[in-house]
C-alpha positions in Angstrom: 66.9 -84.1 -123.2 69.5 -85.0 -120.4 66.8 -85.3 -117.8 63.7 -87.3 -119.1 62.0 -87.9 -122.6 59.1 -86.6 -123.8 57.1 -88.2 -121.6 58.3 -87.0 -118.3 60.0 -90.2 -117.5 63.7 -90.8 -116.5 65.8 -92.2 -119.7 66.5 -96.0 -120.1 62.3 -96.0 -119.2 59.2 -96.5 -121.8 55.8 -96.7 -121.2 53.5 -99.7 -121.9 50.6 -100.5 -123.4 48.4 -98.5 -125.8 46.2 -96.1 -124.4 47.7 -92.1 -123.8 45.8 -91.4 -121.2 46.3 -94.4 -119.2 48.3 -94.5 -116.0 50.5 -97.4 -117.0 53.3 -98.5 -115.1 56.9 -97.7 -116.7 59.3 -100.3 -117.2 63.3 -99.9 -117.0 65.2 -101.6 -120.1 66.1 -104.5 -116.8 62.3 -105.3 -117.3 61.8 -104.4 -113.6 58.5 -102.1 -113.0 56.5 -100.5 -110.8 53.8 -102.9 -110.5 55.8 -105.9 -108.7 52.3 -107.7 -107.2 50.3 -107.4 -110.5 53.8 -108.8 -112.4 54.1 -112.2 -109.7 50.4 -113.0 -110.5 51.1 -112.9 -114.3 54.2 -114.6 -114.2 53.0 -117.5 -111.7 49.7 -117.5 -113.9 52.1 -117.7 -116.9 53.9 -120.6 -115.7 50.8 -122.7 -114.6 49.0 -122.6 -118.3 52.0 -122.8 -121.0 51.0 -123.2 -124.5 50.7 -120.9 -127.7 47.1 -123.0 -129.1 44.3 -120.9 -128.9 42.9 -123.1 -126.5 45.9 -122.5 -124.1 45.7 -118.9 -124.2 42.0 -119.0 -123.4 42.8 -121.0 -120.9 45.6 -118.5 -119.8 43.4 -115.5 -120.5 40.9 -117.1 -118.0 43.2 -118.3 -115.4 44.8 -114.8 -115.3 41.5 -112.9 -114.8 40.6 -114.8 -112.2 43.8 -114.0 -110.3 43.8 -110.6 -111.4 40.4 -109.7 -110.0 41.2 -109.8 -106.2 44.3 -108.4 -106.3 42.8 -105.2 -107.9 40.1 -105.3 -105.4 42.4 -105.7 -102.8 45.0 -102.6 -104.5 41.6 -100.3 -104.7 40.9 -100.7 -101.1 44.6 -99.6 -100.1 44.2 -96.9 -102.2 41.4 -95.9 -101.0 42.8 -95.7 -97.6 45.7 -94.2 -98.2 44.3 -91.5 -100.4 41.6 -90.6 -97.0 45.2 -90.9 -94.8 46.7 -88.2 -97.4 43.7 -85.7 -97.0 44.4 -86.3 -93.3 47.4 -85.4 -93.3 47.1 -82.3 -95.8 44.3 -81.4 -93.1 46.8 -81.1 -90.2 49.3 -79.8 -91.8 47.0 -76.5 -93.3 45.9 -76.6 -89.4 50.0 -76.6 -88.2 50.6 -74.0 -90.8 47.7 -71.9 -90.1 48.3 -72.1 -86.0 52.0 -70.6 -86.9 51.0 -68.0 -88.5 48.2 -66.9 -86.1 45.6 -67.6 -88.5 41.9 -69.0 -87.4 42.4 -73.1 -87.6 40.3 -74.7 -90.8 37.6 -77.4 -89.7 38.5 -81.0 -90.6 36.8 -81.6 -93.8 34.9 -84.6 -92.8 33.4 -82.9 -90.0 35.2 -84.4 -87.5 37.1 -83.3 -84.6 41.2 -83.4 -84.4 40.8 -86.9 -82.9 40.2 -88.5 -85.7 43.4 -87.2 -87.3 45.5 -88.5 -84.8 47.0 -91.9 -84.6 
């Protein structure tokens, strides 16, 4: 294919991990990927607790848990408020289209008035 491989994904990029289903971050054959926050806590993590003992990789596994936690707190929350910001958006746009073409306006879906829509 000239385009992508099976996947859907540009060539030169493969997916990670296991699971099929799983919205896993692609990685180019540089090593770069989409996920640059989650990488720098892994790699900082990965530096701190060297060792190949099983007792150093608990440790690791531990260390990078702990880390990992807050940040994916901290990446659902923007999510989160992006994804309301989106709907927004869509909102004001079927509103914009709808006023063009001399159709009746759609209510907000949250109930609200246009206010809240605007920034």
């Amino acid at each position: 294919m000239t385009t992508s491989d099976k996947g859907g994904r540009a060539p030169g990029r493969r997916r990670t991990g296991g699971l099929s289903d799983s919205p896993l971050p692609d990685i180019d054959e540089s090593g770069a990927t989409d996920t640059p926050r989650v990488e720098a806590v892994i790699s900082a993590t990965m530096r701190r607790y060297r060792g190949v003992t099983p007792a150093a990789l608990a440790r690791y596994f531990e260390a990078v848990h702990q880390e990992l936690g807050p940040l994916a707190r901290e990446l659902e929350r923007e999510v989160s408020v992006l994804t309301a910001r989106v709907r927004q958006l869509e909102e004001e746009n079927a509103r914009l289209r709808a006023s063009s073409a001399g159709v009746a306006e759609p209510r907000p879906a949250n109930g609200g008035d246009d206010a809240s829509l605007r920034r």
